[in-house]
N, C-alpha and C positions, 0 to 999 in steps of 0.2 A: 407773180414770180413763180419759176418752181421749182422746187425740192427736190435737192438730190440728195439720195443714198449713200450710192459710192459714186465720184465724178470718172471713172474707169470703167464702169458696167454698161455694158450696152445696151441700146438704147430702149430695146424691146424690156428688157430688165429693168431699166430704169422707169417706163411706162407702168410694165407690173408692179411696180413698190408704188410709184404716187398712186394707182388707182386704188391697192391697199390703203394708202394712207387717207385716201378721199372717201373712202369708205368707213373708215375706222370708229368714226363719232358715233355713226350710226349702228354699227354692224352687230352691235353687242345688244343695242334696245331690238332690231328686229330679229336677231336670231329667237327673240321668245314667241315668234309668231309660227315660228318653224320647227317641227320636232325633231328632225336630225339635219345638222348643219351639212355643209357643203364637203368639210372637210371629214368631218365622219364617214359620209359617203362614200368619198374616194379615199379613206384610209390614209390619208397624207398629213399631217401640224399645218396648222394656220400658221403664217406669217405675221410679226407680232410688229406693229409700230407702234414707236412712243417718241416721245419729243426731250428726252436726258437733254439733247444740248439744244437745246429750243428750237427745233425745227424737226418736221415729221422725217422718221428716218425708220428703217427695219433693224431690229432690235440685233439681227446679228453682222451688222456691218459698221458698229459703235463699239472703237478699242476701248471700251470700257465694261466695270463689271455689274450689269445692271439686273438686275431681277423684275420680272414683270409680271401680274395675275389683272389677269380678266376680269368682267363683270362676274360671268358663267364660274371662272372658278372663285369667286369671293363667294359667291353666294353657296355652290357646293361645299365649300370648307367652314361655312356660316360664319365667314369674319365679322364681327359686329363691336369688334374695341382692338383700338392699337395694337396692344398687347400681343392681341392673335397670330398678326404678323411673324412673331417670334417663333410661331412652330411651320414655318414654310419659307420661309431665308434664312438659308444659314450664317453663322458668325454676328446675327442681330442679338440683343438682350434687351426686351424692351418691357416695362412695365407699367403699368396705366393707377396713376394714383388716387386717391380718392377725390381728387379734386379733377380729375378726370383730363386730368391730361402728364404727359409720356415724359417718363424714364427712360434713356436710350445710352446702351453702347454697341457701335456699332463697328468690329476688327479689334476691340478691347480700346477704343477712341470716345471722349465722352464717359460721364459720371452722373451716378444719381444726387436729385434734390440742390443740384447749385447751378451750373451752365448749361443748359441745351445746346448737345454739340455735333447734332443731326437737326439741319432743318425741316420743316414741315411745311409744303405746297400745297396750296390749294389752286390750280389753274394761275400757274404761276406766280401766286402772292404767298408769302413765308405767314404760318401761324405760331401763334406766341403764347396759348394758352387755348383747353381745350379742343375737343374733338367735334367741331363743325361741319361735317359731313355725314354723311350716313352711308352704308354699303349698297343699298338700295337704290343709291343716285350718283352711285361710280359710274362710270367709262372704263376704269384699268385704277391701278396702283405701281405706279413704279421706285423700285430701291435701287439708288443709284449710292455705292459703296465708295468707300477712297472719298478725301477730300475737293469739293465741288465747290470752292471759292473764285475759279472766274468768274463761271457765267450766274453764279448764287450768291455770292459773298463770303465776310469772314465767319457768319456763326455758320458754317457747314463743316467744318473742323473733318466732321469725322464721315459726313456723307449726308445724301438729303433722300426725304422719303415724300413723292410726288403725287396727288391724288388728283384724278382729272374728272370731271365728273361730265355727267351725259347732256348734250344740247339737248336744244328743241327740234323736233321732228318737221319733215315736210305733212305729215298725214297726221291726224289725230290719230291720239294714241292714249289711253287709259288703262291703269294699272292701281291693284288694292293688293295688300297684305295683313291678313291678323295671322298671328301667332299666339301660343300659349305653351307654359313651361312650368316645372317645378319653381319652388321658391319664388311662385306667386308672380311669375313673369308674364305681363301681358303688354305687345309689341304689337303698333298696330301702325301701318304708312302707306301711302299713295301717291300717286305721282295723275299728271294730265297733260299732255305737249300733242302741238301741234301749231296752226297757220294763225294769226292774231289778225292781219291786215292782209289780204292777198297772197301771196306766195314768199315774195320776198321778207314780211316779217312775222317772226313765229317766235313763240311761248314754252316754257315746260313750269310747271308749279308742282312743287313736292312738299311734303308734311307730314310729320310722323309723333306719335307720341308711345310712349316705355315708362314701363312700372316692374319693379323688380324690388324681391326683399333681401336682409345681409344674409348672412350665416354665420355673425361672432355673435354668443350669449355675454351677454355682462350679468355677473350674479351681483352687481350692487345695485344695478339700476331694475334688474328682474325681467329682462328685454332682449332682443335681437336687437342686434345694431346693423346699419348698412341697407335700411332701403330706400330706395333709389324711384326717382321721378325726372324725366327728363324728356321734354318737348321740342320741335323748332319746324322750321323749313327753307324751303329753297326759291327761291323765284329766277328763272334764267331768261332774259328776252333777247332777243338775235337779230338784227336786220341786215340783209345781203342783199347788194346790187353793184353789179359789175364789178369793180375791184375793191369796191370798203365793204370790209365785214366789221360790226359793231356789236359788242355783247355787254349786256349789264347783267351783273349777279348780283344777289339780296340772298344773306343769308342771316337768321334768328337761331336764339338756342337757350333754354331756359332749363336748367339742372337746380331741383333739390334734392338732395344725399344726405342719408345720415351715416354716411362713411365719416371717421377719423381719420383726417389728412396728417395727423402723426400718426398713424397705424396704432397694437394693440400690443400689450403685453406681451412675452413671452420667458417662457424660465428657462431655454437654452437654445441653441440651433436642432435638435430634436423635439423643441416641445408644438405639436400641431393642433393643441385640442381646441384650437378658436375662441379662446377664455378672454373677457376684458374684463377687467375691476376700473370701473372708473367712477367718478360724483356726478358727473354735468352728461347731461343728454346732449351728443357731437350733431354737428348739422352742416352744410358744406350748401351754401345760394348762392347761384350764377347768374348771370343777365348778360345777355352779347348781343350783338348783331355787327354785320360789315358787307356795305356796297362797295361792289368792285367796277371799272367801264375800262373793259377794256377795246380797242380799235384796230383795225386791220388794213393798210391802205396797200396795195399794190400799186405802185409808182410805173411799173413799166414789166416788162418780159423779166428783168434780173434783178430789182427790185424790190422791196416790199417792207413799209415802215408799221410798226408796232408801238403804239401808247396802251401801260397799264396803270392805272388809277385808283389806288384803292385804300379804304379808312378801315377802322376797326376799333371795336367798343366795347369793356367788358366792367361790370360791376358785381363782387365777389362779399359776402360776410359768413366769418365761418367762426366754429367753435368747436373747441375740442379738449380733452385733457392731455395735458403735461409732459405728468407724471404715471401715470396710469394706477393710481393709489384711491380709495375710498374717501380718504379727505381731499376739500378743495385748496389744495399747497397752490396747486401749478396748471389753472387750469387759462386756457389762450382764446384769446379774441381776436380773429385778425379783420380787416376790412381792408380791401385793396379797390383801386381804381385807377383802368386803364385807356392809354388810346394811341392809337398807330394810325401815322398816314403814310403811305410812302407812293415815287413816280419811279417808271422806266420806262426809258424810249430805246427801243433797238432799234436796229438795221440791217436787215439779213440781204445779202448778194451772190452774185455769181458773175465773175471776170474769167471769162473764160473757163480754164481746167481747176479754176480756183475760187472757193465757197469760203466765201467767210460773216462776220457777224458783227457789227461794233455798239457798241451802246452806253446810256449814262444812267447811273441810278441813285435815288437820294430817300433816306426813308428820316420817320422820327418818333421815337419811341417814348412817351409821357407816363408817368404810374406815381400813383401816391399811395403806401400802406401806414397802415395804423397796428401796433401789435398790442392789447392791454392785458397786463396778465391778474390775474385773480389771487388775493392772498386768504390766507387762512380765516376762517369765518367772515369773509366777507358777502353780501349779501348779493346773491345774483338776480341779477335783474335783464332788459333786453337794453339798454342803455350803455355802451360799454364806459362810459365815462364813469358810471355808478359801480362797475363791477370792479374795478380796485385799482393797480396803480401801471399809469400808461410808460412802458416799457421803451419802446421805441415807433418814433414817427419819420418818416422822410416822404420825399418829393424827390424823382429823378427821370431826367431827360436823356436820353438817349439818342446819335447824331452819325448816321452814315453817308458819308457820298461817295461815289466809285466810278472810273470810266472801264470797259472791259473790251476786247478784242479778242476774236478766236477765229482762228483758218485753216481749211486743209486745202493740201495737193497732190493729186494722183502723178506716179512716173512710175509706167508700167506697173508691175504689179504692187508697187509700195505704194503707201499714201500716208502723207507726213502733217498731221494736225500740232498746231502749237499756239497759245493761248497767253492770257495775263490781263491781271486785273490790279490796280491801284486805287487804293481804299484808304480814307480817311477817316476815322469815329473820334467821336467827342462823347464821354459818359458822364456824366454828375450828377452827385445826390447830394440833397442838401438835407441836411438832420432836422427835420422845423422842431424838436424836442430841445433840444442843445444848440438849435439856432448856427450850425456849424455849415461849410460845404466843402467836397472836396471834389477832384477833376482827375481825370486819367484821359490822353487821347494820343492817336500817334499815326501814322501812314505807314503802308506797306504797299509791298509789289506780291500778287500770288500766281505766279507766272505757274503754268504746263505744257507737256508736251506731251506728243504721242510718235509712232513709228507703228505704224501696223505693215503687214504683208501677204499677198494675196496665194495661199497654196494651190488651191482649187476656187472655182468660183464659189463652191460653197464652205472652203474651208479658211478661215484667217488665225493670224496670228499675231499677238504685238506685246510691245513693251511701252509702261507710260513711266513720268517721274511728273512731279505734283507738289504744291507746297501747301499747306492749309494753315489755318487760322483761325482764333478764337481770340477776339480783342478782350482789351484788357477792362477795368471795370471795377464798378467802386458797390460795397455791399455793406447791409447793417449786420452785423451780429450782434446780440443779445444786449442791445442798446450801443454798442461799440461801433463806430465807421472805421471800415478797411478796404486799401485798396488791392488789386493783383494787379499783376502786367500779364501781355496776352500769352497763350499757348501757344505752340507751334509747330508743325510737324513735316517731315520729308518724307516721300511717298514714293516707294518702286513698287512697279506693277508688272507681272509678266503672265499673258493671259493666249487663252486658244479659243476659239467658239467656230463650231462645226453643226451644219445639217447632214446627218448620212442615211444610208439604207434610204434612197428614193424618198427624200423628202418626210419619213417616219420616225427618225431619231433626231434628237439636238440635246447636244452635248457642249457644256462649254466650261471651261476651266481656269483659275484665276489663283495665282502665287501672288502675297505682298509682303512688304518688309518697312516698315515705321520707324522712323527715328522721331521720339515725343520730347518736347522740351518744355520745363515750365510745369507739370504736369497740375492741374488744382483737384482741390480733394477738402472739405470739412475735416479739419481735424484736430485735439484739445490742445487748449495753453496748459501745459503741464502747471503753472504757479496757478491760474483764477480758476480752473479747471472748466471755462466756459469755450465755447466752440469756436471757433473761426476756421474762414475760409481761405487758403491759403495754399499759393505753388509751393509743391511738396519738392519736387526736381526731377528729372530726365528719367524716361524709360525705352524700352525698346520693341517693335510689339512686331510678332510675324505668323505668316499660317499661309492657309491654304484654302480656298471652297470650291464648289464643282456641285452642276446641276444638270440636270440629264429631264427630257419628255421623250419618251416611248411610244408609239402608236404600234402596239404588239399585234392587235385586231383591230377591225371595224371600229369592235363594240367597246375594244381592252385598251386604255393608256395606263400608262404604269408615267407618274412621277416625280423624283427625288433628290435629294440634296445634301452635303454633307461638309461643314468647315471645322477647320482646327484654326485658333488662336492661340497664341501665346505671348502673354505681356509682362516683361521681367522688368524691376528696377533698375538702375542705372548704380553709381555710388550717391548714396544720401544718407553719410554719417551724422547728421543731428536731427533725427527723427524720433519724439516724443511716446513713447508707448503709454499710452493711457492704462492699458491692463495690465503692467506689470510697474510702473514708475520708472520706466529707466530711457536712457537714450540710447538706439540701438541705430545700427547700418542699415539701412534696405536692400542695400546691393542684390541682386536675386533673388528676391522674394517675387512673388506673382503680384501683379496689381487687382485689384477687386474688380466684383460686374462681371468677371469678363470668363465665361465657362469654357473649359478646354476643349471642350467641341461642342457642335450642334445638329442633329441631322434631322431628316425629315422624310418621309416615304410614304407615297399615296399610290392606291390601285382604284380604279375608274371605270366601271360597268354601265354601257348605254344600250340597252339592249331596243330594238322597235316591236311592240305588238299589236293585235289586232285591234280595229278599231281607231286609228289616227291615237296610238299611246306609245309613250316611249316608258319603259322603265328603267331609273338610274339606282346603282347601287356606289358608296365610297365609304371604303375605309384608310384612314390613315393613323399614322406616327409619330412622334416627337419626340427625338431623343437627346437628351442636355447634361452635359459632363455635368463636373463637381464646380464648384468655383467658389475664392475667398470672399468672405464678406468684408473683411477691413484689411487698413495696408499693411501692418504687420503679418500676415496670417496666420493670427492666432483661431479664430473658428471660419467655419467652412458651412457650406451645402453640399448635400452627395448627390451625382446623379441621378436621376427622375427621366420618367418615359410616361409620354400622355398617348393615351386610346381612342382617336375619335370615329364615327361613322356617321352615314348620313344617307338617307333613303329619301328616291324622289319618284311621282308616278307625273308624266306631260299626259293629260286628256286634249288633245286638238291642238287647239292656236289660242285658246284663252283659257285654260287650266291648270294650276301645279299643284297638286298636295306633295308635303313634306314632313319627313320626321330625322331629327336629326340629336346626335346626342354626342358630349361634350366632358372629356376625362373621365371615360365609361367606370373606368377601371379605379375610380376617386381617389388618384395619387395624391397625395400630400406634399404640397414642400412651401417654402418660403418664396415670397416674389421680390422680398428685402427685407434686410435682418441688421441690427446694430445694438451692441453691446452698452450696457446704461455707460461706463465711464469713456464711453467715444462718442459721446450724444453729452455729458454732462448730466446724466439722470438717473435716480437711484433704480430705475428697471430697464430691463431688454424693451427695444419695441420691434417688431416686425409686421408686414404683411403677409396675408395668409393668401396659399391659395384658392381659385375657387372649386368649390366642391364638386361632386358629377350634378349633370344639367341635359336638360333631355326638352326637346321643342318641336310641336308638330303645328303645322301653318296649311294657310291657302291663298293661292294668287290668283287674282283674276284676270285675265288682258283680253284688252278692245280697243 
């Protein structure tokens, strides 16, 4: 079958985007073969495909607001954890836990530590824990903003963030990486692809292993806390012949941390000094792996059916304190175990001036935790059953099925996309402590639309409206079962995206406006003063982002990025304040997470010299309003700006040295923060930033 762009573009246009797109898997593994790409050459921006609404398309002819980075620029900006993301799209808030996987708000949508309300792609399978990929074995990254519950589902509430990572090659191809860094970091990965059987079937195998130490002192245990060990790989096999293309992926991933997955002390929103006082030595053990098969069948010329298959496996024991106190009052055991199967079949077409896509998908979400807490003078042992008294246990199944449809049509220069998805979840957890269960399930419709219109061929403009959704769902707290009903949110979009100045400029710009209902948030029973999770009520959330690439020179790209949010309560007169005992309105207060702005600003120096060498010089930006830590807002974070740069020398077709360096400038701030009587504990806990980090590498390719 094949792929269109825009079904209004002619046809030589339409040619150039698929051979873009046919190229794309590849283009980012061979660009390392070559020291100045095609487009540096001619001073013009590459053309960006990604697959936002599952089919290869040019990023600027999708009424949507998506952000996209390369292989080339992950590795220039040294993304190497979630997190990172956060200083190169705007309006993102993302924070990577000790448990190594994402805190996300994305438009001021989604909350830390209770629902994931951005999903996570992996080659289009949603991840649920953990960071299973590596940078080193991307393709691209794409952040697709605004709720993505057609073609994704209901936990995309707030937007989904898609990593694609690189096939196998027709040609061998081999590639080595060590690194080495302050704070005892040594990174070390390789990759091998190429032809397995003939032509038609071919390999890529990747593998990486990372050692890295904390930088919190605990003056009780007389130690650093937080280093870090984490291993895995990639296996990708591919075979193509005439119309089936068939991929399997195997992915591993084995993390030991001795990060605190409750973070660390702290005596105010000012205090950075990285201080723990804690009794018990924290430790954080992961075990995963997940096969994915997915198939490709092209049925005819308009055609072309898609099966994705995929499992997933994760076994977790961690340990940490409490309370962050020298004695062992309140120190936690958890042991979780998990597994995810889920199926989609699509169907992508073309009837004519009209492209669309129908499809079914069913997933099932299984986890058992164990939480034991440790009381005073009890005797710790590696046994949790011996360490003192089992707090809360369950078992919960989790149950989505959904049919989905989405179509656009060109009439003259408009083109009218509009979409909908009906979803069904079933949640249950059964207390096996108290022997209890309870259920929450419910259907919905998450219908969208679009209206785009064409100014220029290279200039569009549109407006979407969007429903999202975060089902609803039943949770333990501190041995207590409770359930929520789902979130839910309405979505206007009014967006521009422009290439100008001959192909050197893109510019594109994106207004929204949220209506949140429902909203969920942790927060205390003023009587037991224990936590629960719980719709707090309606808010309202709006801004603005804009992102710009420059090709000023040759050798010069500039860039940048910039959003404002803003998320105000709605009326929610019986709202509990923990910090002062009273019940107060929210009406107009800021929602937490959510910083008043975000910006971002890079400058790009590719200069060619003698010798078959290119030298790369970047430095960049990151600039992060203030933003509340809890609903009331009583304390706060202030603004913060991070300094990075990054030095690169290409020797030939199979050389890189690199030096690259990370919050030069060792800003301080919080990455989460929470007050002990909004946590139920006699201290603040926070997470700390990370300190400046400085890494020089070498790459080998053949």
């Amino acid at each position: 079958m094949t792929d269109r762009c825009r079904p209004h573009a002619s046809n030589a246009a339409t040619r150039r985007i698929e051979r873009y797109a046919a190229l794309g898997l590849s283009a980012l593994i061979a660009q390392s073969a070559i020291a100045v790409s095609d487009s540096e050459a001619s001073g013009v921006l590459e053309e960006i495909v990604v697959t936002a609404r599952k089919r290869q398309e040019d990023l600027q002819s999708i009424p949507l607001s998506v952000s996209a980075l390369s292989a080339a620029q992950i590795a220039d900006a040294h993304v190497t954890r979630m997190d990172d993301l956060a200083s190169l799209v705007p309006n993102l808030n993302i924070t990577t836990r000790a448990d190594n996987t994402p805190d996300v708000v994305l438009r001021g949508v989604g909350s830390f530590g209770v629902i994931q309300g951005v999903g996570f792609y992996v080659n289009d399978v949603q991840q649920f824990e953990g960071q299973t990929v590596r940078p080193e074995d991307l393709d691209r990254i794409e952040v697709l903003k605004g709720p993505q519950g057609t073609l994704y589902g209901g936990n995309n509430i707030g937007g989904a963030i898609k990593y694609i990572t690189k096939k196998p090659t027709a040609d061998l191809q081999m590639q080595a990486t060590a690194e080495l860094g302050n704070l005892h970091a040594r990174n070390f990965s390789g990759a091998l692809s190429g032809p397995v059987v003939g032509e038609d079937f071919r390999g890529r195998l990747s593998a990486f292993d990372s050692t890295s130490d904390g930088f919190v002192y605990d003056t009780t245990l007389n130690q650093t806390l937080g280093h870090s060990h984490e291993s895995g790989g990639r296996l990708t096999l591919e075979y193509e012949e005439g119309g089936t293309d068939i991929a399997f992926f195997l992915s591993a991933n084995r993390l030991r941390s001795g990060n605190e997955n409750l973070y660390y002390a702290a005596a105010s929103t000012d205090d950075y000094t990285r201080i723990a006082t804690s009794n018990v030595l924290p430790h954080f053990d992961r075990d995963l792996y997940s096969p994915t098969l997915q198939i490709d069948q092209t049925l005819n010329e308009f055609l072309k059916l898609t099966s994705i298959t995929s499992y997933f496996h994760s076994d977790v024991n961690a340990r940490a304190d409490g309370d962050h106190i020298a004695l062992p009052l309140f120190d936690v055991m958890q042991i979780f175990h998990k597994n995810i199967w889920s199926e989609e079949l699509r169907l992508t077409g073309e009837t004519g001036e009209l492209s669309w896509l129908a499809g079914a998908f069913i997933q099932q979400r299984d986890s058992r935790d164990l939480e034991d807490n440790t009381q005073m003078l009890s005797v710790v042992t590696d046994n949790p059953a011996d360490d003192g008294v089992v707090m809360s246990a369950n078992s919960a199944r989790r149950r989505e099925y959904a049919g989905f449809l989405n179509a656009s049509y060109p009439i003259g220069n408009w083109t009218l996309e509009a979409g909908v998805r009906v979803e069904h979840f079933q949640n249950r957890l059964t207390d096996t402590f108290a022997n209890t269960t309870k259920e929450v399930s419910g259907t919905s419709a998450l219908p969208k639309a679009s209206l785009s219109y064409r100014f220029e061929p290279a200039i569009m403009g549109y407006f979407s409206i969007a429903r999202g959704l975060q089902p609803g769902d039943v949770l333990q707290n501190h041995g207590e079962t409770s359930t929520f009903v789902s979130e839910k949110t309405e979505n206007y979009e009014l967006g521009l995206k422009s290439t100008l100045w001959d192909d050197r400029l893109r510019f594109n710009f994106a207004a929204f406006y949220i209506k949140y209902q429902n909203r969920l948030f942790s927060t205390i029973d003023g009587a037991t003063l224990q936590e629960v999770t719980q719709n707090v009520g309606p808010s309202h959330n709006y801004g603005f982002e804009l992102d710009l690439v420059a090709r000023l020179t040759r050798e010069l790209t500039l860039t940048g990025g910039f959003g404002v949010t803003r998320a105000v309560w709605d009326n929610i007169p019986g709202y509990f304040n923990p910090n002062t005992g009273a019940t107060i309105n929210l009406n107009g207060l800021v929602a937490p997470y959510t910083p008043s702005y975000q910006g971002t600003l890079a400058l790009e120096w590719r200069r060619p010299l003698p010798a078959d060498m290119v030298l790369g010089v970047r430095v960049s930006g990151a600039f992060t309003g203030p933003q509340w830590w809890n609903i009331s807002d009583d304390y706060s974070e202030k603004a913060y700006q991070i300094l990075n740069a990054g030095l690169s020398l290409d020797i030939g077709k199979h050389w890189q040295l690199r030096a690259d360096g990370i919050n030069l400038l060792d800003k301080q701030y919080h990455t989460v923060y929470a007050a002990g009587p909004d946590i139920g504990s006699p201290r603040n806990t926070a997470g700390y930033s990370r300190p400046r980090q400085w890494f020089i590498s070498a790459t080998a390719r053949f």
